[in-house]
PADOTI-163959 format. One record per residue (C-alpha): chain; residue in one letter; x, y, z. Coordinates in pm, 1 decimal, always signed. Layout:
+---+---+----------+----------+----------+
: c : r :        u :        v :        w :
+---+---+----------+----------+----------+
: A : A :        X :        Y :        Z :
...
+---+---+----------+----------+----------+
***
This chain:
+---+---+----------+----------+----------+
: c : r :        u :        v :        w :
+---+---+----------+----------+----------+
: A : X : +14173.3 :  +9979.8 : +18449.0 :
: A : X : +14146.0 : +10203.5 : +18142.2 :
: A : X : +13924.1 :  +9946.5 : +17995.5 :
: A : X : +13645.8 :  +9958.3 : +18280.6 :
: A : X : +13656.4 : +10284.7 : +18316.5 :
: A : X : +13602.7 : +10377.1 : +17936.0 :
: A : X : +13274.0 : +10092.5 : +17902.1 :
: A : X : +13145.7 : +10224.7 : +18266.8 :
: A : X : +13154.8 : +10590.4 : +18100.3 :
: A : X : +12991.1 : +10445.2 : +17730.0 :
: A : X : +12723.6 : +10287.2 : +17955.7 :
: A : X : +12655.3 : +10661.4 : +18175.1 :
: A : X : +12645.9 : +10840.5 : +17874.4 :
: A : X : +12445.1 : +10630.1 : +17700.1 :
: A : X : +12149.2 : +10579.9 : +18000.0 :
: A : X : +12183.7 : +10977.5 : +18057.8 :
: A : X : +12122.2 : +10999.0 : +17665.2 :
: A : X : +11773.6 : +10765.4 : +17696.4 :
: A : X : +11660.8 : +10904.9 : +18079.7 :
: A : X : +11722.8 : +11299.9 : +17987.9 :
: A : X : +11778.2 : +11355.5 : +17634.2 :
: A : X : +11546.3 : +11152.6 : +17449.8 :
: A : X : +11816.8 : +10958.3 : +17301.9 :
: A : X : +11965.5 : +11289.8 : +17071.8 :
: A : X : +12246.6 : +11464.7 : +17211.7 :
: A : X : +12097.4 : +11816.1 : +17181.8 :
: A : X : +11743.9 : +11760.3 : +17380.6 :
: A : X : +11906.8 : +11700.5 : +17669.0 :
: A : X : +11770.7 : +11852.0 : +18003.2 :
: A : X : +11978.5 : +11987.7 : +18286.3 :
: A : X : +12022.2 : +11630.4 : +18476.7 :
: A : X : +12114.3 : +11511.6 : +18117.5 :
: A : X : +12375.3 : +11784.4 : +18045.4 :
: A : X : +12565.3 : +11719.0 : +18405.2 :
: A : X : +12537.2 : +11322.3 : +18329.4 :
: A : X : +12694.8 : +11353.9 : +17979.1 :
: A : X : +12924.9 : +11608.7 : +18115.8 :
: A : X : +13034.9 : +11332.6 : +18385.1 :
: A : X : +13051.9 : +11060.1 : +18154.3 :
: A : X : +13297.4 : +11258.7 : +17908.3 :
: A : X : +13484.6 : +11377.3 : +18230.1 :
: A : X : +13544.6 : +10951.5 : +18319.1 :
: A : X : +13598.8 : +10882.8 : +17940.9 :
: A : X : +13892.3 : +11153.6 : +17945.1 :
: A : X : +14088.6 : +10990.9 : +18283.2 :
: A : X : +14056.0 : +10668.1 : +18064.4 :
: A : X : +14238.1 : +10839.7 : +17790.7 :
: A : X : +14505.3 : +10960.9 : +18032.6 :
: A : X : +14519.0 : +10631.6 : +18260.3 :
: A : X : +14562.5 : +10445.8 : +17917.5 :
: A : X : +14826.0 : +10680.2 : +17745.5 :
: A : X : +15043.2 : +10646.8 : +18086.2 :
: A : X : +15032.2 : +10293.0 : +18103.1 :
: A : X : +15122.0 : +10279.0 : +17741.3 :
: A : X : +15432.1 : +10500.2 : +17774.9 :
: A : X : +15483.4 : +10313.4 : +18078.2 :
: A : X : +15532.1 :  +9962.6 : +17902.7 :
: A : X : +15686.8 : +10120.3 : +17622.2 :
: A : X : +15946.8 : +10271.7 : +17832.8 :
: A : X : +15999.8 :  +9937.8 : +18009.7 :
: A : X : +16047.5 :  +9795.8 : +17666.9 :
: A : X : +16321.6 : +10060.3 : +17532.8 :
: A : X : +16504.0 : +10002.9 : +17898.0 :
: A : X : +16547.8 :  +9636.4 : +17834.9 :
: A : X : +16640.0 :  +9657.5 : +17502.5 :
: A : X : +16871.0 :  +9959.3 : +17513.8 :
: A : X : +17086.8 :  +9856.4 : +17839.3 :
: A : X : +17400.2 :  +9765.6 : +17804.2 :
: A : X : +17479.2 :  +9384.7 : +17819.3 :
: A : X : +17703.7 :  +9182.1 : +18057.3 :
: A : X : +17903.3 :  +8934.5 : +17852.0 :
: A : X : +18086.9 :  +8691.3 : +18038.5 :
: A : X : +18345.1 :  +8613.9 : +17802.2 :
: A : X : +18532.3 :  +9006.8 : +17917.6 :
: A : X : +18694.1 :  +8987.9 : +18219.5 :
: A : X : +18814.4 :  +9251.5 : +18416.5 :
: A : X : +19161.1 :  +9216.1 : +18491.6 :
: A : X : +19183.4 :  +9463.1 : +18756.5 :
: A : X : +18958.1 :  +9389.0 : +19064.9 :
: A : X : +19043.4 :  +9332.6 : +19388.2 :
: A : X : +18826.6 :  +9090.1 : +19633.9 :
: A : X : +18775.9 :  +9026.7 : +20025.0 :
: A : X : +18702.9 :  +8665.7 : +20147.1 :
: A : X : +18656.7 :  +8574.8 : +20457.6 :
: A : X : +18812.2 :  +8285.3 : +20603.1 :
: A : X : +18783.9 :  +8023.1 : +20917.7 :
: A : X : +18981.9 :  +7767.7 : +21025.0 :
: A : X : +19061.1 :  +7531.5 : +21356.1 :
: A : X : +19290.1 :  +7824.4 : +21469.2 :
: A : X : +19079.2 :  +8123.3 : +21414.2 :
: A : X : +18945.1 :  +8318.2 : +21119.5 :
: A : X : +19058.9 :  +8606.3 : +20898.4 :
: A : X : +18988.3 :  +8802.3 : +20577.9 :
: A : X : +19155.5 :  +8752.5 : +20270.6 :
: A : X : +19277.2 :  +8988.8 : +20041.7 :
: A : X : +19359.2 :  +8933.0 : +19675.0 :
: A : X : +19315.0 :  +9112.5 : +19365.9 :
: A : X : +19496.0 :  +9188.4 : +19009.7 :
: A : X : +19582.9 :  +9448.8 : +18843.4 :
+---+---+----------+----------+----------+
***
């Protein structure tokens, strides 16, 4: 996103400087000054959708490597669980835990 919208601002700014400011940045005419002024306008959201997306995947990064890990091998002894059970005769819940 940042990407398109940084070479579609290059591209303004560059056919505002050859149509209105005969390709030097301080002969520019009124039409030229608003075009520029637009193009630098698109080429700072493409600075700001950028550096959000980049904090965004570097904060996605730092999650998954600074959350804590599940290893298998430590058990909890104290949990407690409900099952539920059916049989022929009817069905239940069972309770069970350890503590």
């Amino acid at each position: 996103m940042s990407s398109y919208l940084t070479l579609s601002a290059r591209s303004k700014y560059n056919d505002a400087l050859k149509a209105h400011c005969g390709g030097m940045t301080n002969g520019c005419d009124s039409i030229g000054l608003t075009q520029t002024h637009d193009a630098r306008h698109q080429a700072n959201i493409a600075t700001i959708v950028f550096s959000v997306g980049l904090a965004a995947a570097g904060g996605g990064v730092a999650l998954y490597l600074l959350a804590p890990k599940h290893h298998a091998e430590k058990a909890d002894d104290s949990a407690l669980y409900v099952v539920p059970s059916v049989s022929a005769d009817g069905g239940g819940l069972v309770f069970g835990g350890g503590f």
